[in-house]
TORFI-142827 format. One record per residue (C-alpha): residue number from 1; x, y, z; residue in three letters. Coordinates in pm, whole numbers, plus 50000, padded with zeros to 5 digits. Example, Ala and Ser with C-alpha at 12.3 -4.5 7.8 and 13.67 -1.06 7.14 Angstrom:
2
<r><k>1</k><x>51230</x><y>49550</y><z>50780</z><r>ala</r></r>
<r><k>2</k><x>51367</x><y>49894</y><z>50714</z><r>ser</r></r>
//
This chain:
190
<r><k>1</k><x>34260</x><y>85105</y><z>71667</z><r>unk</r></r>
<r><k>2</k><x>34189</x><y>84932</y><z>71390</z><r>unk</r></r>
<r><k>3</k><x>34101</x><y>85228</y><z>71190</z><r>unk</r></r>
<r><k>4</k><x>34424</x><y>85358</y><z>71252</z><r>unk</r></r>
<r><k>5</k><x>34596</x><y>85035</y><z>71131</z><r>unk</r></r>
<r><k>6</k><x>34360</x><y>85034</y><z>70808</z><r>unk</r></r>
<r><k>7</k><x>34504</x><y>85391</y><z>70717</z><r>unk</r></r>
<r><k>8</k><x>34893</x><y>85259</y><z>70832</z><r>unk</r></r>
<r><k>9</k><x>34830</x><y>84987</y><z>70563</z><r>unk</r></r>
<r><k>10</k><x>34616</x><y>85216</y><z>70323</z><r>unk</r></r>
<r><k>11</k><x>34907</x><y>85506</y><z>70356</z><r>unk</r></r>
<r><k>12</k><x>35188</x><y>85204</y><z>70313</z><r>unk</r></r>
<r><k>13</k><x>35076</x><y>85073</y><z>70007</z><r>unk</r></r>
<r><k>14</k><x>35021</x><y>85453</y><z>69862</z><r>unk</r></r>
<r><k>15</k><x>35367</x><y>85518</y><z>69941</z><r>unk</r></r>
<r><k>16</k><x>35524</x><y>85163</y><z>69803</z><r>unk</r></r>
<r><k>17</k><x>35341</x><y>85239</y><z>69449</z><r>unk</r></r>
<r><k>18</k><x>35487</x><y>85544</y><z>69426</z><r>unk</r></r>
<r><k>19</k><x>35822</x><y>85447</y><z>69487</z><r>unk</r></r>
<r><k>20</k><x>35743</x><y>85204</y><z>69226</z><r>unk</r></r>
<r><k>21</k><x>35632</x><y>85435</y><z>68958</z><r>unk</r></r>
<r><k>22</k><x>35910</x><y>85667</y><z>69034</z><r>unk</r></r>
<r><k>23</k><x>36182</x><y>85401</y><z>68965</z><r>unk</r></r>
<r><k>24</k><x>36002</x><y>85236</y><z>68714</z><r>unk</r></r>
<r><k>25</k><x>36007</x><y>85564</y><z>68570</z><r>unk</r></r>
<r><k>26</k><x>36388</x><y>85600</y><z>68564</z><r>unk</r></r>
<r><k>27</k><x>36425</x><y>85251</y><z>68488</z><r>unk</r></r>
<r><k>28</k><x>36225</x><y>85348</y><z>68151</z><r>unk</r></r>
<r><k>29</k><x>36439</x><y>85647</y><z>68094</z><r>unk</r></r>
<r><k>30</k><x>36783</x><y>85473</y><z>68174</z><r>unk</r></r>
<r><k>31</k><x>36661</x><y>85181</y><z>67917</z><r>unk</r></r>
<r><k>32</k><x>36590</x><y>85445</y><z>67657</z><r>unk</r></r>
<r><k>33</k><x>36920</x><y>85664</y><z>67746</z><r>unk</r></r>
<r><k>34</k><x>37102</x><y>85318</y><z>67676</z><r>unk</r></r>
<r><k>35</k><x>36937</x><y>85292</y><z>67350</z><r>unk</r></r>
<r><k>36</k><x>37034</x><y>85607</y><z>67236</z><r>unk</r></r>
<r><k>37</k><x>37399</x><y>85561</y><z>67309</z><r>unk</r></r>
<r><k>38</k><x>37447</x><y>85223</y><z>67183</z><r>unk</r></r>
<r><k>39</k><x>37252</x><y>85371</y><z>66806</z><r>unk</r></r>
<r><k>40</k><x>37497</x><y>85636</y><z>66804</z><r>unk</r></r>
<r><k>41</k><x>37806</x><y>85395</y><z>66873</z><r>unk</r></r>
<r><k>42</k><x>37700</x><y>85142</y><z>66707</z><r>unk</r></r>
<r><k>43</k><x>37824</x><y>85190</y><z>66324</z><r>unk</r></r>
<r><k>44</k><x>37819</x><y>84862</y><z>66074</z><r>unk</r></r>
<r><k>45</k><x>37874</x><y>84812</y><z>65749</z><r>unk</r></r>
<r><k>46</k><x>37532</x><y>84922</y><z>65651</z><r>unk</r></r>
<r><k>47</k><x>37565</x><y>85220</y><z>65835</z><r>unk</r></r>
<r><k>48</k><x>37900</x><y>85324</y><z>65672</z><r>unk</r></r>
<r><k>49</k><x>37736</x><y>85240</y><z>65299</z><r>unk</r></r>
<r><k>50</k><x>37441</x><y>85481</y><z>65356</z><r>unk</r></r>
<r><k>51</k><x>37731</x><y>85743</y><z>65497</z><r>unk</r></r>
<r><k>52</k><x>37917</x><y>85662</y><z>65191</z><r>unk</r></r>
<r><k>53</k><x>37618</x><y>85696</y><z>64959</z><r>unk</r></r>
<r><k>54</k><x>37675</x><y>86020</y><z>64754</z><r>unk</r></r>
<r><k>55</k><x>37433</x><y>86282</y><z>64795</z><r>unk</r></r>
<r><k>56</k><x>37273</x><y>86444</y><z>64479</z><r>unk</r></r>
<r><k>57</k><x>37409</x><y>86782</y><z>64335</z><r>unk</r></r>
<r><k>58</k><x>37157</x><y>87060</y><z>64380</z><r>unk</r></r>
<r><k>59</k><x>37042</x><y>87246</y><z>64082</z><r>unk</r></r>
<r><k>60</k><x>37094</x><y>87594</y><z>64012</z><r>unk</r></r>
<r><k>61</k><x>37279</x><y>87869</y><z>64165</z><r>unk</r></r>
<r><k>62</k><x>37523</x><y>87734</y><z>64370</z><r>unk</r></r>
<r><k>63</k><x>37513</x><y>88091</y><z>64569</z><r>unk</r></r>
<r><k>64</k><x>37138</x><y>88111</y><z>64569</z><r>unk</r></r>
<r><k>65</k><x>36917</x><y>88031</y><z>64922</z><r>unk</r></r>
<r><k>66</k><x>36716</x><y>87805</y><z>64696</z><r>unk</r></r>
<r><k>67</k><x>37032</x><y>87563</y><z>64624</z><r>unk</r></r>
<r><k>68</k><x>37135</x><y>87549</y><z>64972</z><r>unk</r></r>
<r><k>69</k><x>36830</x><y>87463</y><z>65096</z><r>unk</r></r>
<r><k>70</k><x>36795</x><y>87155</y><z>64821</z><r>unk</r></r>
<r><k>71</k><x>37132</x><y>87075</y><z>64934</z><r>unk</r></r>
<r><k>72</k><x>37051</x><y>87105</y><z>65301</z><r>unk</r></r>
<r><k>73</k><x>36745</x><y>86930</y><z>65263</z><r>unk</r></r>
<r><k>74</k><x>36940</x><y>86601</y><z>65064</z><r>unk</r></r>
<r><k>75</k><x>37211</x><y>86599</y><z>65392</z><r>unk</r></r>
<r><k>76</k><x>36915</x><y>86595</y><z>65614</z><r>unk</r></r>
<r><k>77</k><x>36743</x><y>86303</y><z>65453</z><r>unk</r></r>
<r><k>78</k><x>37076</x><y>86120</y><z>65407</z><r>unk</r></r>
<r><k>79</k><x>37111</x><y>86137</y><z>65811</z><r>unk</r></r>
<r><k>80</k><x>36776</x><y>86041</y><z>65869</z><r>unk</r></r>
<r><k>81</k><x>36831</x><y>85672</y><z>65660</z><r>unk</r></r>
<r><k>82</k><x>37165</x><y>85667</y><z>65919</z><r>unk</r></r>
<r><k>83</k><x>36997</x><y>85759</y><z>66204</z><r>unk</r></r>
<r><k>84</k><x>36654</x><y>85562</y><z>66190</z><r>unk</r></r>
<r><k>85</k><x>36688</x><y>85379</y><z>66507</z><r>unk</r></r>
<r><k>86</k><x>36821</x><y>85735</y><z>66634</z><r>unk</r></r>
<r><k>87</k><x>36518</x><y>85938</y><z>66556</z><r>unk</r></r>
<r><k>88</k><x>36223</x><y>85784</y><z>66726</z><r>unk</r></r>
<r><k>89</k><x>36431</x><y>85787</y><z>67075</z><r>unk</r></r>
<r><k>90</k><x>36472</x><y>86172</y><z>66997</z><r>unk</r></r>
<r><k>91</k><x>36248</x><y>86509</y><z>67059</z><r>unk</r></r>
<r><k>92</k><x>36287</x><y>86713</y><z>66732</z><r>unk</r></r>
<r><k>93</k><x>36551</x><y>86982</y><z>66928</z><r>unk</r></r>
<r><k>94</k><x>36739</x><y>86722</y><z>67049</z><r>unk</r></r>
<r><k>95</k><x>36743</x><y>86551</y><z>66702</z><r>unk</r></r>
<r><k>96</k><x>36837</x><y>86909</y><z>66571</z><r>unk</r></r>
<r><k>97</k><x>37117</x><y>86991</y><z>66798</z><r>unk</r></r>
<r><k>98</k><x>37322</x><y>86645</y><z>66713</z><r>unk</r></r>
<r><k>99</k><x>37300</x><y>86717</y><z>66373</z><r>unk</r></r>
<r><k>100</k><x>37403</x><y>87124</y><z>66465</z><r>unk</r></r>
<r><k>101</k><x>37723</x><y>86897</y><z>66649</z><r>unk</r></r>
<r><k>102</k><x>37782</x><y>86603</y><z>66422</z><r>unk</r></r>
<r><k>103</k><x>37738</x><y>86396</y><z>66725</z><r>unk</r></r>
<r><k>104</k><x>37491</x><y>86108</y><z>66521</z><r>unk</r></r>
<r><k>105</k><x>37744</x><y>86123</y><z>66203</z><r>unk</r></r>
<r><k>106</k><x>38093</x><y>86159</y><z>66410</z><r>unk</r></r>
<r><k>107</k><x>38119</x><y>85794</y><z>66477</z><r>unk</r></r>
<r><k>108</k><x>37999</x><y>85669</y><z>66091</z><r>unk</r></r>
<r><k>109</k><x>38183</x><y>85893</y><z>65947</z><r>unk</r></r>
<r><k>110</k><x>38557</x><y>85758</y><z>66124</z><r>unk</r></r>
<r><k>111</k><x>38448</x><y>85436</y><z>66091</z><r>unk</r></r>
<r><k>112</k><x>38376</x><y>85513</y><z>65695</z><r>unk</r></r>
<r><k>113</k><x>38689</x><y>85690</y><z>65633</z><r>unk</r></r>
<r><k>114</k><x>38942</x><y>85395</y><z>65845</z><r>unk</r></r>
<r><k>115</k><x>38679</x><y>85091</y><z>65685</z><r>unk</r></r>
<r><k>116</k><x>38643</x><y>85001</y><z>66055</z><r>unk</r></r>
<r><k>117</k><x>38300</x><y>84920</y><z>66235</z><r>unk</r></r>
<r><k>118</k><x>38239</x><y>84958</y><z>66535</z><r>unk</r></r>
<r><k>119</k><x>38046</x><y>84771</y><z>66815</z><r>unk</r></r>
<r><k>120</k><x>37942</x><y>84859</y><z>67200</z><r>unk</r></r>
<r><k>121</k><x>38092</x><y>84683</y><z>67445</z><r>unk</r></r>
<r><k>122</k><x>37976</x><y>84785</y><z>67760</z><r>unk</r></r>
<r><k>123</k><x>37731</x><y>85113</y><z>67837</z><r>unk</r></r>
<r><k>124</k><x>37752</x><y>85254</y><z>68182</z><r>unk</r></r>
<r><k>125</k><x>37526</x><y>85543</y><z>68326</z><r>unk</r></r>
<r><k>126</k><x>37614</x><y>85728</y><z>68606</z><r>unk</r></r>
<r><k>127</k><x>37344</x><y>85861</y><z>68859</z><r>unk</r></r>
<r><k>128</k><x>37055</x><y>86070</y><z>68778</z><r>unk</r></r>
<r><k>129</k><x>37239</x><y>86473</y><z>68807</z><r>unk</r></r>
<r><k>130</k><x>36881</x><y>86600</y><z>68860</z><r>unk</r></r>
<r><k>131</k><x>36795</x><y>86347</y><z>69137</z><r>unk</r></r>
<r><k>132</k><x>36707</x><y>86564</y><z>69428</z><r>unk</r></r>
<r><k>133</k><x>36469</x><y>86821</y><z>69192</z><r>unk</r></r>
<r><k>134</k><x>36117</x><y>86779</y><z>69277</z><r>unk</r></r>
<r><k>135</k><x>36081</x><y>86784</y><z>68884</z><r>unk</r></r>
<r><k>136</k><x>36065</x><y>86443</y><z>68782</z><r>unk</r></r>
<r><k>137</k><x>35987</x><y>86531</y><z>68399</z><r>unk</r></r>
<r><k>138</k><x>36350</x><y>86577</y><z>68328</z><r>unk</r></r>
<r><k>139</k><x>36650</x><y>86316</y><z>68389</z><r>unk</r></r>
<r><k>140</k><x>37053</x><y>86323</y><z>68311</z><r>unk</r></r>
<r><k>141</k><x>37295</x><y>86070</y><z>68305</z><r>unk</r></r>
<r><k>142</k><x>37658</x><y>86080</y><z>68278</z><r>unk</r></r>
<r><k>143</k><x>37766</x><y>85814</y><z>68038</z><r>unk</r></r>
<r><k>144</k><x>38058</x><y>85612</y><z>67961</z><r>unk</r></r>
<r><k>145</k><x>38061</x><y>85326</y><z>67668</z><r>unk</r></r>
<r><k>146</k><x>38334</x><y>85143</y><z>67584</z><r>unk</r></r>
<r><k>147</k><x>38408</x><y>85014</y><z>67215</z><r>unk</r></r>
<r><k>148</k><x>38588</x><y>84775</y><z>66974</z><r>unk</r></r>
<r><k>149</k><x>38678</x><y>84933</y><z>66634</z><r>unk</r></r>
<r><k>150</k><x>38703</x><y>84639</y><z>66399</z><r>unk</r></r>
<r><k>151</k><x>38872</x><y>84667</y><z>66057</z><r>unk</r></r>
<r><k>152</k><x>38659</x><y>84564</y><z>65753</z><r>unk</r></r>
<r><k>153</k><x>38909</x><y>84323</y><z>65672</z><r>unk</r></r>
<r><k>154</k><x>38882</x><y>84162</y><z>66046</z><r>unk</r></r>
<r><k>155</k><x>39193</x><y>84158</y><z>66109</z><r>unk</r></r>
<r><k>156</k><x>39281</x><y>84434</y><z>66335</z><r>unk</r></r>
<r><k>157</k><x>39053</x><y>84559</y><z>66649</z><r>unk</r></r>
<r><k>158</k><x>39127</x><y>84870</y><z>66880</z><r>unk</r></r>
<r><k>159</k><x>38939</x><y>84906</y><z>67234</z><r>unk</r></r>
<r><k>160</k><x>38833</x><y>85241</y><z>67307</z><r>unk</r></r>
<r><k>161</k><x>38620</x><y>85491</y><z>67520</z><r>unk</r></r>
<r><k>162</k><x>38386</x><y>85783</y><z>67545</z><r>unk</r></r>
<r><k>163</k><x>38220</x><y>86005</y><z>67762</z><r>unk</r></r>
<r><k>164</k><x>37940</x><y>86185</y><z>67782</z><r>unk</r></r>
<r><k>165</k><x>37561</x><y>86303</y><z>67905</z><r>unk</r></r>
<r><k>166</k><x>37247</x><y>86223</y><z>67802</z><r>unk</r></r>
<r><k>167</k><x>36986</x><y>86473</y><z>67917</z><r>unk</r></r>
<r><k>168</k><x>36589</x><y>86330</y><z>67858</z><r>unk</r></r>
<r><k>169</k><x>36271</x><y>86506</y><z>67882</z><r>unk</r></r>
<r><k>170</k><x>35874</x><y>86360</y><z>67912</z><r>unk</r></r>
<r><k>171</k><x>35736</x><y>86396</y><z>67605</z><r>unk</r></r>
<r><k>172</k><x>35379</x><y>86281</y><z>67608</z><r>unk</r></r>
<r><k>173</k><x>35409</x><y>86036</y><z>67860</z><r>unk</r></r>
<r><k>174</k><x>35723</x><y>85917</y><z>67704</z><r>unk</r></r>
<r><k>175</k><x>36120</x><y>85933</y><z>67766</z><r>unk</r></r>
<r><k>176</k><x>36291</x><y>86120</y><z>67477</z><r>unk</r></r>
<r><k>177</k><x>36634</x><y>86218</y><z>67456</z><r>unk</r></r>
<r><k>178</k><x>36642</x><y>86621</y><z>67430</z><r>unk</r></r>
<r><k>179</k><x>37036</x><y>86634</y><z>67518</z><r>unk</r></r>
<r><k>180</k><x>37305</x><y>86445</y><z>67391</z><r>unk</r></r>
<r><k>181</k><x>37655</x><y>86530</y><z>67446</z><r>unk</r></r>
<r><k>182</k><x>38048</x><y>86365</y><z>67382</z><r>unk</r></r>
<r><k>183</k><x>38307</x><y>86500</y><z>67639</z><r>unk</r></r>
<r><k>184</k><x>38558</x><y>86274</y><z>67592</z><r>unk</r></r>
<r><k>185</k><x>38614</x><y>86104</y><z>67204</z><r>unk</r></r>
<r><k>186</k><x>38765</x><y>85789</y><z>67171</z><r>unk</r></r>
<r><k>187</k><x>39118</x><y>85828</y><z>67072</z><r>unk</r></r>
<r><k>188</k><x>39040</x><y>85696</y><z>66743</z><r>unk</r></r>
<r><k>189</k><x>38872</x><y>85994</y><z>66623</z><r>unk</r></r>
<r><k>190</k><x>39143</x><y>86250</y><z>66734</z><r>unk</r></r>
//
């Protein structure tokens, strides 16, 4: 009997540490999901100067490979100084395919062209859409985060909202963002 009550407790405390791990897990991922989407919200005056910041002419052939590429390569960098808080929260596809989109520059750049910042008011991620696979390297959220546009003169502000997903993969024993995606823009940027 008391065998059996050592493996009860034994089998118990195997299944309580897994449950642990598993929402510690998503509790990593949701913190890192939120990260993301506040960065890419998030646009201040610093942001909007480095947006601002002209980028270098290329030299050469305008029509030649090579001059696109110098040019390509001078956007690129420009981006990364924006997104530097972005990138580290990022694998390198997923970093790829918001610059394919625009969705890390979409918010600077509205906020640089109407001289408004804008802040995060409130993130909110919806439940795990992968939540009954047995794979539990990949995790989605729906998203919604709400904003305040705030003009650089401080005298206007403008509530707004978007939607969206956020899709992350385990990279190397780490949560990295491999999917992000606007559904809905804030009204602002129509």
């Amino acid at each position: 009997m008391k065998k059996v009550i050592r493996l009860f407790c034994f089998l118990s405390l195997i299944t309580l540490a897994l449950v642990g791990c598993s929402s510690s897990a998503e509790s990593d991922a949701k913190k890192v999901a939120e990260e993301l989407v506040r960065n890419i919200y998030t646009v201040d005056a610093e942001k909007v100067s480095k947006f601002k910041t002209p980028i270098p002419e290329p030299i050469g052939d305008p029509k030649s490979e090579a001059y696109n590429k110098q040019y390509g390569d001078a956007v690129l960098k420009s981006m990364k100084s924006v997104d530097k808080n972005v990138l580290p929260l990022m694998t390198s596809e997923g970093y790829q395919s918001i610059i394919t989109n625009q969705f890390n520059s979409v918010s600077t750049g509205i906020c640089a062209k109407g001289n408004y910042t804008s802040q995060v008011t409130d993130i909110t991620l919806g439940e795990n859409v992968y939540k009954d696979s047995k794979d539990e390297s990949k995790i989605r959220y729906p998203y919604e985060v709400k904003l305040k546009f705030i003009s650089s003169d401080g005298k206007s502000e403008q509530a707004d909202t978007a939607i969206g997903a956020v899709e992350l993969l385990k990279e190397n024993g780490q949560w990295k963002v491999c999917l992000f995606d606007i559904n809905q823009f804030p009204e602002l940027y129509k």
